[in-house]
Structures are given as structure tokens and as C-alpha cells.
N, C-alpha and C positions, 0 to 999 in steps of 0.2 A: 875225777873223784869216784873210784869203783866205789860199791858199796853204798852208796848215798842211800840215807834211809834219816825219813823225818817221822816219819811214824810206826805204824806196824807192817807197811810194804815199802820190803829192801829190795834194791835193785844192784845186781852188782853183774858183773862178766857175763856167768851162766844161765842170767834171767833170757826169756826169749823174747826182745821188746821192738822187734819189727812191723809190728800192727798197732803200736802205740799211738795213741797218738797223746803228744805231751802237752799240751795244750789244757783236754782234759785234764792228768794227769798231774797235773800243776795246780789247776783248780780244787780238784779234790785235796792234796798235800796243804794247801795255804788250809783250807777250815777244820785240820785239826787242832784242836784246843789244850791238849795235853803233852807238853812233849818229853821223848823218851831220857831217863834218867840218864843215859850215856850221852846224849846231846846236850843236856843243862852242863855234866862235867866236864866236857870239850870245851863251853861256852867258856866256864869257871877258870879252867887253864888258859883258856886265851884272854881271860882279865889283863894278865900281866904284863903285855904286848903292848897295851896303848892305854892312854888317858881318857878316851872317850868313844864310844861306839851310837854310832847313831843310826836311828831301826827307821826312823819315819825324817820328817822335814823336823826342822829346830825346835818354830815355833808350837808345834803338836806336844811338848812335853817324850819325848819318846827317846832320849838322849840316856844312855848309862854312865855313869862316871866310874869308872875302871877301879880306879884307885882307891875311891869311896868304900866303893859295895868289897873290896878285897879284905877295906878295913873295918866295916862295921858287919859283916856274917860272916859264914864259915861253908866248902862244899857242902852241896844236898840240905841244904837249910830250905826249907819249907817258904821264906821268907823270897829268899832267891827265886826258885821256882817263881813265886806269884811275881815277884818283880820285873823276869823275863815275860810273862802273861800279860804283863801290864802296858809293858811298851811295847808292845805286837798284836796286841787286843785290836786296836783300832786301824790297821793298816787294810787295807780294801785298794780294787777288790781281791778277792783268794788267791788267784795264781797270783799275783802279782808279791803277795806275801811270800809266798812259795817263792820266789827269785831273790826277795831278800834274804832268806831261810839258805839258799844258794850261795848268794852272794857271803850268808856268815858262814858258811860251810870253808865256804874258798878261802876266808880269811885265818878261821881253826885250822885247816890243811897246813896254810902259810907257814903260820905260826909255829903247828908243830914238825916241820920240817927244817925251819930255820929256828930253831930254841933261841938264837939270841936276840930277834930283831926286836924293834920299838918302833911304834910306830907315836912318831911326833906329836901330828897332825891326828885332826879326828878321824875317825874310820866309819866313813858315812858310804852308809849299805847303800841308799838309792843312791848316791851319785856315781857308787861304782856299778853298781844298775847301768844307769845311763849312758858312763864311759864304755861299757858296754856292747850298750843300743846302738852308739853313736857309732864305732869302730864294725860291729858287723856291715851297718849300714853301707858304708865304706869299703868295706872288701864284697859284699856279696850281691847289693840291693841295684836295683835299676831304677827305683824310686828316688825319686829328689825330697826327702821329707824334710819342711823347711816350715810349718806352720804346725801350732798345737797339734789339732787334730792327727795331720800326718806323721808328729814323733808317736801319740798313742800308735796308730797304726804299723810303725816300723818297731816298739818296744811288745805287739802282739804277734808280730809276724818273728820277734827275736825267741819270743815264749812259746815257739812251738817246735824252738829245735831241742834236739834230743839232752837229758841231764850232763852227760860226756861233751857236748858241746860246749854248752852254755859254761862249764865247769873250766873250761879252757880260756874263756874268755873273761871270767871271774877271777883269773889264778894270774894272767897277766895284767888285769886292771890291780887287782890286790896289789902285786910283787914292782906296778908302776907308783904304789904309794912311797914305797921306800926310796925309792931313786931322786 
């Protein structure tokens, strides 16, 4: 995903981000509180793709109903804005939001490169997170992470590779919902 930009630093081709480290990067990106008016209307376009998007666990309240919110406001409603605030408000800690924020990125991409697809099923940001975790784990990790603790640990060692990474593996978790 060139270009990835959650707040007011966009990173796209020409950025020089060899000294990155994303990690940081990440944590800063999750605690901003406002997001840019071209990401709320990506988000708005990609309502109409699924029935349900979900930003945190179930039972947290953090679930959008797609179909709802298409039919009771309108783009750029003030309303929306706070809406998207509301079910991302609570998600800790900051990078970790920032990988959701990722993971909705991958699903906007999806979405507007395949105009027609639906997705059935809910579009649950952390577990495409996790499918994630779990597949880098798999291809890259020498770690056996097989207890709590050690998924934190491989889902912190996933959050430090680069936005271009992690965006690749967002794009095939995403485009495994359809299948």
C-alpha cells in the first residue's frame, strides 16, 4: 500500500525509511485521535462491501453495522466521524491500533480494486491481525509461540516490520475472506 498515510506523515515510495524503525512508528500512528478526512471517505466507500466491520473483540461494543450507518447518515457527517472515534477510541495499546488502522487500509485497498466484492462474513480487523501473526509466524519465525504470552510476543515481533510488509500480508488475509 504506497502511500499509507493515517495521519499528517505519509509515507509512500520516495520517503527515505531505512532508519525506521516501525515499531515506534506504529505507536505514534495508533494515538492519533483525528483522522484525515480522505480516510473517513475511503472508510464511507467501503461500507458497502460488507455487513459488518469489526474494530475491536464483539463483546467491547466496537462492531459497525455497514448497512445501518449507510442508511441513517450521509459522507462527511460529523456524526460518522465521531462514530468511527467511538469504535477505535478504546482499542490499546497504540500500535496495536495502528495494525488495525492497517488492517482497514487493506480492506479499503481490497475493496476499491475489486468494486464488486461482498463480503458475507464479518470483517473482523483483529482476527485478520492474527491470521496475520500467525502465517508470518510460519514462514519466517524460529520461535514455537504456542502460549499467550508468546503470541503477544510474535504479534510484536510482526509490528516491527516495515508498513509494505505488513500491507502484504493484510491484502492476502483480506482477499482469503472471500474465498
Amino acid at each position: 500500500m504506497s502511500g499509507l498515510s493515517f495521519g499528517d506523515e505519509r509515507l509512500d515510495s520516495e520517503t527515505d525509511t531505512s532508519d525506521l524503525d516501525w515499531f515506534d512508528w506504529r505507536l505514534e500512528q495508533g494515538m492519533i485521535t483525528k483522522l484525515p478526512e480522505a480516510f473517513l471517505n475511503k472508510i464511507w466507500s467501503g461500507l458497502k462491501h460488507a455487513e459488518r466491520i469489526i474494530f475491536g473483540d464483539k463483546q467491547s461494543n466496537t462492531v459497525l453495522d455497514c448497512q445501518l450507518t449507510l442508511k441513517s447518515m450521509t459522507p462527511g457527517e460529523d456524526t460518522f466521524t465521531l462514530l468511527i472515534e467511538r469504535l477505535t477510541y478504546d482499542i490499546h495499546p497504540s500500535w496495536y491500533k495502528s495494525l488495525i488502522f492497517e488492517a482497514l487500509s487493506a480492506y479499503l485497498l481490497y475493496c476499491e480494486t475489486n468494486s464488486e466484492c461482498y463480503f458475507k462474513e464479518d470483517v473482523n480487523l483483529p482476527l485478520i491481525v492474527s491470521h496475520c501473526v500467525e502465517e508470518f509466524v510460519r514462514q519466517n519465525s524460529h520461535h514455537d509461540y504456542t502460549l499467550a504470552e508468546e503470541e503477544n510476543a510474535a504479534l510484536i515481533e510482526f509490528a516491527q516490520l516495515p508498513p509494505s510488509k505488513i500491507s502484504q500480508y493484510l491484502l492476502l488475509s483480506v482477499r482469503a475472506l472471500q474465498d
